[in-house]
C-alpha angles and dihedrals in degrees: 000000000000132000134226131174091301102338140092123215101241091210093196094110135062112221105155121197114203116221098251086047090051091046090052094045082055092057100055100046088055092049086045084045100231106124108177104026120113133246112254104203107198130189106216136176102269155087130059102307096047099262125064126186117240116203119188140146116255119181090225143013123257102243088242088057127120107232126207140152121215118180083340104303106119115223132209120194123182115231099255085054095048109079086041094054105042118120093013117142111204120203130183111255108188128346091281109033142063133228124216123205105195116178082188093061113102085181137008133165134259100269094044094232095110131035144175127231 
């Protein structure tokens, strides 16, 4: 396991950013101006198919987070995420949003912002 400032990658789930997706992540920490801090990648109740993803920057995990690296972003996913996020592959679709791949999806829409489990 890897280590952080006071905090140890779980490794017990699989969360893959592609290139294009990290590069983008980057960017926008630098614009928010918080270089460092991890994405936290949330499944909420939204969207057209009943679940939505949420992505923001947070300083520090929660205790109870996941914690996982992919192409150098560090993620942090809250327990009741977890098991809906795990083997997803997120892309960058256009300059502004995100694409999730879910293989827990049974459903998603068209534009791969909300699924159904």
């Amino acid at each position: 396991m890897a280590r952080g400032e006071g905090w140890e990658y779980t490794g017990g789930m699989q969360l893959t950013l592609t290139e294009r997706a990290a590069d983008a992540v980057r960017s926008r920490a630098r614009e928010a101006e918080v270089q460092g801090w991890l994405l936290r990648i949330a499944v909420v109740a939204g969207g057209c198919n009943g679940l939505t993803y949420d992505l923001y920057f947070v300083p520090e995990p929660s205790p109870q987070d996941e914690l996982a690296e992919s192409r150098g972003v560090r993620l942090a996913v809250d327990p009741s995420s977890a098991p809906f996020l795990d083997g997803t592959v997120i892309d960058l679709a256009d300059a502004r949003s995100f694409r999730f791949s879910n293989p827990r999806a049974r459903r998603s829409c068209s534009c791969g912002a909300s699924f159904e489990v």
